[in-house]
C-alpha positions in Angstrom: 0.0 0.0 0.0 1.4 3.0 -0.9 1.6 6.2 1.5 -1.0 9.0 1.0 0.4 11.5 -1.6 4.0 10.6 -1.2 6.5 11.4 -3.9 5.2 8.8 -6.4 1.9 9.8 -5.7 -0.1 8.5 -9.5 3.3 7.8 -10.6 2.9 4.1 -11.5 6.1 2.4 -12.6 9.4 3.2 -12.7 9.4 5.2 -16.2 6.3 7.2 -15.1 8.3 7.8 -12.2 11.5 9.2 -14.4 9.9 10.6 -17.2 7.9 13.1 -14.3 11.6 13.9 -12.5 13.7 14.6 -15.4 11.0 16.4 -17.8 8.0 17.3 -16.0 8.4 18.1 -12.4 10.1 21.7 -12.5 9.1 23.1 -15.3 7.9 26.5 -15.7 4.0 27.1 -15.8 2.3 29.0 -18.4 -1.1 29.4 -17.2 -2.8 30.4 -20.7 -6.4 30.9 -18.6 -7.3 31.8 -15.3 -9.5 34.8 -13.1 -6.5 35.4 -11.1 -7.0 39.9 -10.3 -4.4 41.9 -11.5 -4.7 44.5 -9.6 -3.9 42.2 -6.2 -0.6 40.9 -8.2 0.5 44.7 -9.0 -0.2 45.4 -5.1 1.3 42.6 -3.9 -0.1 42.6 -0.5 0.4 39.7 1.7 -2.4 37.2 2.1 -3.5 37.3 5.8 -5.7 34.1 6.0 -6.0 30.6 4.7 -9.9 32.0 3.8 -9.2 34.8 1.6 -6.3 32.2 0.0 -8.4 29.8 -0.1 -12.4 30.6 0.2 -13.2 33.9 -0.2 -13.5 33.7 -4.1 -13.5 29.7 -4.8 -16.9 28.6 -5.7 -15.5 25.1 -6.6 -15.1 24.9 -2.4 -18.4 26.6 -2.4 -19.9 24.1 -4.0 -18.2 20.9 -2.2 -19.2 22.6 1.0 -23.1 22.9 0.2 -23.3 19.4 -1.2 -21.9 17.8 2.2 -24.4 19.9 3.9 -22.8 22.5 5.2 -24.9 25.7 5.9 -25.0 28.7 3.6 -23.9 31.1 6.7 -20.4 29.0 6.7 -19.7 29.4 3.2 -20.8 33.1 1.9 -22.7 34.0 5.0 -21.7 36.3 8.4 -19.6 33.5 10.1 -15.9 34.2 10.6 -13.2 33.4 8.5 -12.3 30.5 11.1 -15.3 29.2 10.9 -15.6 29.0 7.1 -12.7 27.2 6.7 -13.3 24.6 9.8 -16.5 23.8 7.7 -14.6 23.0 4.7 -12.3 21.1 6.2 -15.2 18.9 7.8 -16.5 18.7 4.3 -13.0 17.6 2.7 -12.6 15.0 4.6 -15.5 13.2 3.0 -14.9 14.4 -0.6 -12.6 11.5 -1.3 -12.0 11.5 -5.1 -12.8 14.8 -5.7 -9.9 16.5 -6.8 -10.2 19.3 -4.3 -9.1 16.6 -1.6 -6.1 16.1 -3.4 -5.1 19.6 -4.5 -5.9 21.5 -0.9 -3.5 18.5 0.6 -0.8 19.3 -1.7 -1.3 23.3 -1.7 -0.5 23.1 2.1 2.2 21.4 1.8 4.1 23.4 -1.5 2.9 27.0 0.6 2.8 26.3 3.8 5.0 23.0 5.0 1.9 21.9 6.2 1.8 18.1 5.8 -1.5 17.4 7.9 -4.2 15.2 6.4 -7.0 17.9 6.5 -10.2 17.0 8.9 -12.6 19.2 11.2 -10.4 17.8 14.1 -7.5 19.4 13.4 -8.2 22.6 11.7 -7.5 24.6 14.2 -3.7 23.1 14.3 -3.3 23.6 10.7 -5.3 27.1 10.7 -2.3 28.7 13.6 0.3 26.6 11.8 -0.6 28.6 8.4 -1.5 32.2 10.7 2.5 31.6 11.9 3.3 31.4 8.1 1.4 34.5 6.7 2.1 36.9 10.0 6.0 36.8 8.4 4.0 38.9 5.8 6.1 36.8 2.5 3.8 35.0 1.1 2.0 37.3 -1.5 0.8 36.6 -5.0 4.0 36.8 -6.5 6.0 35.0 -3.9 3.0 31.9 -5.3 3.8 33.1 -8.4 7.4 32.2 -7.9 7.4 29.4 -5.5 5.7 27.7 -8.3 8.0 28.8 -11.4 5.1 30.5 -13.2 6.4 32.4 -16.6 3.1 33.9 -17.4 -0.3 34.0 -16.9 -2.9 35.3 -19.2 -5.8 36.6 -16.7 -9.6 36.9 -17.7 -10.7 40.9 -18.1 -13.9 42.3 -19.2 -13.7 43.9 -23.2 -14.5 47.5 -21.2 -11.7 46.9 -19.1 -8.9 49.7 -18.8 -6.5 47.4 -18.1 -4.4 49.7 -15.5 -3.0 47.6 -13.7 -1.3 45.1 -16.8 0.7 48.5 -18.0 1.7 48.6 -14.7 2.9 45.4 -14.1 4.4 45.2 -17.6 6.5 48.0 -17.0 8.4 45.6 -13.8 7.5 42.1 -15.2 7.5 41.8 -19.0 5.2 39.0 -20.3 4.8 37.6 -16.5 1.0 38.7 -16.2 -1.2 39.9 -19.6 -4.5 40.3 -19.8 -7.0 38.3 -22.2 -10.2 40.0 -24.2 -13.6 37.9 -22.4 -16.2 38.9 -24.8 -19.2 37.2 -24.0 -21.0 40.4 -23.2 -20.2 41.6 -26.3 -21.8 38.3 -27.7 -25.1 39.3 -26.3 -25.6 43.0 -26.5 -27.8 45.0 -23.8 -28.4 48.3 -24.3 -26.4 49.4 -21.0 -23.5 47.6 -22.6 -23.2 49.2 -26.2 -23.7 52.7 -23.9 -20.2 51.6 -21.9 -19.1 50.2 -25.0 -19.5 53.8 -26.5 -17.3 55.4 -23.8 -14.9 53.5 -23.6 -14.2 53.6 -27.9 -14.7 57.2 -28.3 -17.4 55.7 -31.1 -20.7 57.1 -31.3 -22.3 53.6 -32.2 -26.0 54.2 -34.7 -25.5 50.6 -36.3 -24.2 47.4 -36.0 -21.4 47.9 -38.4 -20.3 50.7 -35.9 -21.0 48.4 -32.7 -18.2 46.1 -34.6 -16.1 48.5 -35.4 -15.6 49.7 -31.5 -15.2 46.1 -30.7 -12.3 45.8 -33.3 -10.4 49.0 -31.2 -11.0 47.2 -27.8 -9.2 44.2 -29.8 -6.6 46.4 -30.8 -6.3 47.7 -27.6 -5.7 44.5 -25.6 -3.3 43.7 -28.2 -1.3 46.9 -27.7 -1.4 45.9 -23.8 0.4 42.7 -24.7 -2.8 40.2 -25.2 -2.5 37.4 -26.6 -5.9 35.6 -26.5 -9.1 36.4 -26.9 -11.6 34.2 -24.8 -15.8 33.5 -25.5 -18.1 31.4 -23.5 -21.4 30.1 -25.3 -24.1 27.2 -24.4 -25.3 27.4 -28.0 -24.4 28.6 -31.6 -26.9 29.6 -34.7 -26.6 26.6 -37.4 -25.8 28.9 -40.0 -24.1 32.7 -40.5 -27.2 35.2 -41.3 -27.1 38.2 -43.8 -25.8 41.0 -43.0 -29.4 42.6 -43.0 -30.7 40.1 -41.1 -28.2 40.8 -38.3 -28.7 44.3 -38.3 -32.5 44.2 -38.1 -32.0 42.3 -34.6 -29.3 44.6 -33.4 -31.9 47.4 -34.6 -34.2 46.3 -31.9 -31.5 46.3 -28.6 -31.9 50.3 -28.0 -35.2 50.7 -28.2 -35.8 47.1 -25.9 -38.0 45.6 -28.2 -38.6 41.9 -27.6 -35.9 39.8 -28.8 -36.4 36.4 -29.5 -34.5 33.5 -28.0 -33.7 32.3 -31.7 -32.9 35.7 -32.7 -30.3 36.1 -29.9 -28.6 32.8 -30.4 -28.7 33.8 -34.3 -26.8 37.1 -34.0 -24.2 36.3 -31.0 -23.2 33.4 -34.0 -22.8 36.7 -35.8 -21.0 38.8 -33.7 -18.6 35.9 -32.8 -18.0 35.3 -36.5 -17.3 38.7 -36.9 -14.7 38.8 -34.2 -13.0 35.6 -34.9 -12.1 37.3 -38.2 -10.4 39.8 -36.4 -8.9 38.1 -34.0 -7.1 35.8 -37.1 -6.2 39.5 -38.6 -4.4 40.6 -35.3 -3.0 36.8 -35.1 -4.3 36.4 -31.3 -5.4 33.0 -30.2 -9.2 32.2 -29.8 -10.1 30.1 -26.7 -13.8 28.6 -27.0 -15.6 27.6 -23.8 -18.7 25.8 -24.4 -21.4 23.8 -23.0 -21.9 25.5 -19.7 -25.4 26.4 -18.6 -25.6 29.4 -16.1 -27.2 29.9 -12.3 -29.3 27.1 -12.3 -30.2 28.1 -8.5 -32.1 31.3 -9.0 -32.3 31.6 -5.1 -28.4 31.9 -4.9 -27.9 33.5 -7.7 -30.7 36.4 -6.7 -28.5 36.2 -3.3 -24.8 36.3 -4.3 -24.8 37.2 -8.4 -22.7 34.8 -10.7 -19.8 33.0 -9.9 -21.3 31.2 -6.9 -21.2 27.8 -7.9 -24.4 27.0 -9.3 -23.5 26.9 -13.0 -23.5 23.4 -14.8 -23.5 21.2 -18.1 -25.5 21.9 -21.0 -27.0 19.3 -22.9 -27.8 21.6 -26.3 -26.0 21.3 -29.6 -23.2 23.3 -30.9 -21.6 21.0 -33.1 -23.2 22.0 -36.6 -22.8 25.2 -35.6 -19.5 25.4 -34.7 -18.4 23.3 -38.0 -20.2 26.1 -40.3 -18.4 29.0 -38.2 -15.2 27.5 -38.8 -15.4 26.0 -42.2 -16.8 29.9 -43.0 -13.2 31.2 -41.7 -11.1 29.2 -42.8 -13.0 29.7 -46.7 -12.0 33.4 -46.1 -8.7 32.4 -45.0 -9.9 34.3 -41.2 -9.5 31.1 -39.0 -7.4 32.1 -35.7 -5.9 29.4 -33.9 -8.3 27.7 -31.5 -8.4 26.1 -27.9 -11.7 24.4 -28.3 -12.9 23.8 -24.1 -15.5 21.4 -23.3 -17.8 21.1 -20.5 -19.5 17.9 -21.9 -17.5 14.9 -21.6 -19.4 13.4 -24.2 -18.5 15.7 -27.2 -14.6 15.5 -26.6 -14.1 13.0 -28.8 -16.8 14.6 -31.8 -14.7 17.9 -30.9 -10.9 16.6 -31.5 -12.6 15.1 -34.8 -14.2 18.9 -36.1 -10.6 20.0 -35.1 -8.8 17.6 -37.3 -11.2 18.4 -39.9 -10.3 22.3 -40.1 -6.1 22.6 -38.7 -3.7 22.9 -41.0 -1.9 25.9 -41.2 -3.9 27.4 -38.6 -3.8 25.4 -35.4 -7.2 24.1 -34.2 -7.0 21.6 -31.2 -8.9 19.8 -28.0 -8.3 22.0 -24.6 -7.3 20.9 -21.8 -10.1 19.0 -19.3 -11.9 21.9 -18.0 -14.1 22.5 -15.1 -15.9 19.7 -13.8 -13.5 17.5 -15.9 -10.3 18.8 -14.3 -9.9 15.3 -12.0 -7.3 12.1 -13.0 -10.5 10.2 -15.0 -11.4 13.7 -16.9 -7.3 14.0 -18.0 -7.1 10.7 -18.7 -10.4 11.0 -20.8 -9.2 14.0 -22.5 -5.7 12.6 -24.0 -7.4 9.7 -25.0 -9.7 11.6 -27.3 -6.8 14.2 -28.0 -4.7 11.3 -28.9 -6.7 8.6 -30.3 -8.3 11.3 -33.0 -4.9 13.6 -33.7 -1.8 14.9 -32.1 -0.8 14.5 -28.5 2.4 16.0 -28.8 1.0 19.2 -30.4 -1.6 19.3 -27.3 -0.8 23.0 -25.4 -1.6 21.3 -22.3 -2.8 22.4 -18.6 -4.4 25.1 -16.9 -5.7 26.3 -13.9 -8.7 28.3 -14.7 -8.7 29.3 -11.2 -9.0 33.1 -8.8 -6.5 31.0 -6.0 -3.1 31.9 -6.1 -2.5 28.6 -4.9 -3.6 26.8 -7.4 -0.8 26.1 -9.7 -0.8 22.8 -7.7 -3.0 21.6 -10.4 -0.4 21.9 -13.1 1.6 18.9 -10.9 -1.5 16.6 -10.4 -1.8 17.3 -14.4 2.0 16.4 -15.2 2.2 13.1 -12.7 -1.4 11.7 -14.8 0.3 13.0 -18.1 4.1 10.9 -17.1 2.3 8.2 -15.6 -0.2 7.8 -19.1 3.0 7.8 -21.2 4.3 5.4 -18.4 1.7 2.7 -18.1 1.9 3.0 -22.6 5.4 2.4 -22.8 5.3 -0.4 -20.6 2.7 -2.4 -22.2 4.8 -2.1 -25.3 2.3 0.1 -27.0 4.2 3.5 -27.3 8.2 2.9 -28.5 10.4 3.8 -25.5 13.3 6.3 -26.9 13.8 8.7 -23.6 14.9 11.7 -25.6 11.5 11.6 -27.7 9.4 10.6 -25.1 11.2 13.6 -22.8 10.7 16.4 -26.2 7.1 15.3 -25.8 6.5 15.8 -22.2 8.2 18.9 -22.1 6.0 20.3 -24.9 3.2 19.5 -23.2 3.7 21.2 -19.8 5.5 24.2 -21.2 6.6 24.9 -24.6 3.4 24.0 -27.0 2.2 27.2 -25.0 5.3 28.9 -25.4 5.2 28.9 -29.3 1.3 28.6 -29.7 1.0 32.3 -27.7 4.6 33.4 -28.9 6.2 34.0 -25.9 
């Protein structure tokens, strides 16, 4: 029986084992997609608490916490920060197999030294243990940052945003923290949002060609502030492109709040998105795609606390034509970006890293890493099988963190001991040829340089 989490911790044979130590282990992390705040890396304050490290923002805790039971007033509610985190450790210790039991074991120990199995009992040991750690006042975002040999992160900001604080930090840390265009509320228009939008352009916006055209200059923008993706979530896509006309007429009807269909909505988001992608392919950024989430499916939390409390889930409705006609349009026009293609449904992966063999070629279209709810040892494993049995696992731009913990990088080890130990168990059945040097080149693409060259950094 082996230890809990000891040093060969999924590492299942002895080449797993060395092909994790020599080519996986410390190598730098580019985290190409997370909600980490830029503003809290530029000011660099030193965390105070396990909670705000750990609770204050993570609704995948959250969530684990309300389905073992655990009262809403220990989660989001009025008790103390103490208390909120006693509660989650009562509810970790029954969330065996949930990767949360693994990764908040293994972020206590790379932070904090802490190498206690976490339970209600002794939270109160490891909560002073950590308070001893943070009252030396070093650990801050970029101390995680560097414990953890992160080159650069690409964080998640609004198409409005000013971006302050990345020209800030640009001007000490070069490349170490850029900011990535989210345009979903540009994919779905209110009229409070093409008002902002108008601001912050400097374009008096009377159409829809003009509403595009202050879009491309918020593109150009983040580009100038050192972007290099551009990031859209969406539960569903229009079958086909519509006119022109057609897409006007619905934009038409946004500032006077006319009644918008559900079709009509679905039918020019597909529009605006294919609109975008073109100039995201002109400006050479990298489209990521996140699709099949379905939002705040608990209306009485969401009324309570907004988005981003742990209520969102996976959507059942088709894409799939959709997102074959958006493409195969783009890449007629000679417009197709490159593309990280995210899936929430486990079932589409493999139909997805099919459509994506179907359309790369000179433009790089590929399978994401497992994301979300998929982000555990049977999701990666899942995920490299389709990436692998349908295309190119060495071209694969590997793992992420999607994450607003600054602790969190843990995740890109758990990734890289699954990833050596599935070459591993391969090479040891005799079904992947065993040459260390190719093997190694792989690996090390994977975890670091696919990223490196697929973002041009």
């Amino acid at each position: 029986m082996k230890g809990f989490l000891r040093e060969d911790y999924f590492l299942n044979n002895n080449i797993s084992y060395m092909l994790y130590k020599e080519f996986a282990e410390n190598k730098p992390i580019i985290d190409y997609h997370c909600h980490l705040s830029a503003r809290e890396i530029y000011e660099n304050k030193p965390f105070e608490s396990l909670y705000q490290l750990w609770l204050k923002y993570d609704h995948y805790k959250w969530r684990l916490m309300r389905q073992a039971g655990i009262d809403e007033y220990f989660i989001t509610g009025k008790a103390d920060e103490f208390e909120k985190f006693a509660s989650y450790c009562k509810a970790l210790s029954g969330a065996v197999n949930n990767p949360l039991y693994i990764w908040s074991h293994l972020e206590l120990r790379k932070y904090f030294g802490i190498d206690l199995v976490i339970n209600e009992k002794n939270a109160y040991e490891i909560w002073n243990k950590a308070q001893e750690i943070l009252k030396k006042g070093f650990l801050t975002p970029l101390k995680c940052m560097e414990i953890s040999n992160v080159k650069t992160i690409f964080t998640t900001d609004d198409a409005l945003d000013d971006l302050r604080y990345h020209k800030l930090l640009a001007k000490r840390f070069p490349n170490k923290v850029l900011p990535a265009f989210r345009g979903d509320k540009a994919l779905g228009p209110d009229k409070a949002f093409i008002e902002d939008l108008q601001k912050a352009s400097g374009i008096k916006i009377a159409c829809l060609e003009d509403y595009l055209q202050a879009l491309y200059g918020r593109l150009e923008y983040f580009c100038a502030c050192g972007a290099k993706a551009a990031d859209f979530s969406f539960e569903c896509l229009n079958q086909n492109i519509i006119e022109d006309s057609r897409a006007q007429a619905i934009f038409e009807k946004i500032p006077s709040n006319q009644c918008i269909s559900d079709n009509e909505i679905i039918a020019l988001s597909t529009y605006i998105l294919y609109r975008l992608s073109q100039k995201i392919s002109e400006l050479d950024m990298v489209m990521e795609l996140h699709m099949g989430v379905t939002r705040n499916k608990n209306k009485r939390l969401y009324d309570l606390l907004g988005v981003d409390c742990g209520c969102d889930g996976i959507s059942e409705k088709s894409y799939l034509s959709g997102l074959y006609n958006l493409l195969n349009n783009l890449n007629s026009e000679n417009a197709l970006p490159h593309i990280i293609l995210f899936n929430l449904n486990p079932n589409l992966s493999h139909l997805l890293s099919v459509l994506a063999g179907c359309l790369s070629g000179r433009k790089k279209i590929q399978l994401g890493p497992s994301w979300w709810f998929n982000d555990n040892k049977e999701g990666i494993i899942s995920q490299l099988d389709a990436i692998s049995l349908n295309g190119h696992l060495g071209s694969f731009a590997g793992m992420l963190t999607d994450s607003r913990s600054f602790l969190s990088y843990s995740r890109h080890d758990y990734f890289r001991r699954i990833l050596c130990d599935y070459f591993g168990e391969k090479i040891q059945k005799g079904e992947i040829a065993f040459n260390k040097e190719i093997i190694g080149e792989i690996i090390e693409n994977i975890c670091f340089k696919n990223a490196q060259k697929l973002f041009r950094l």
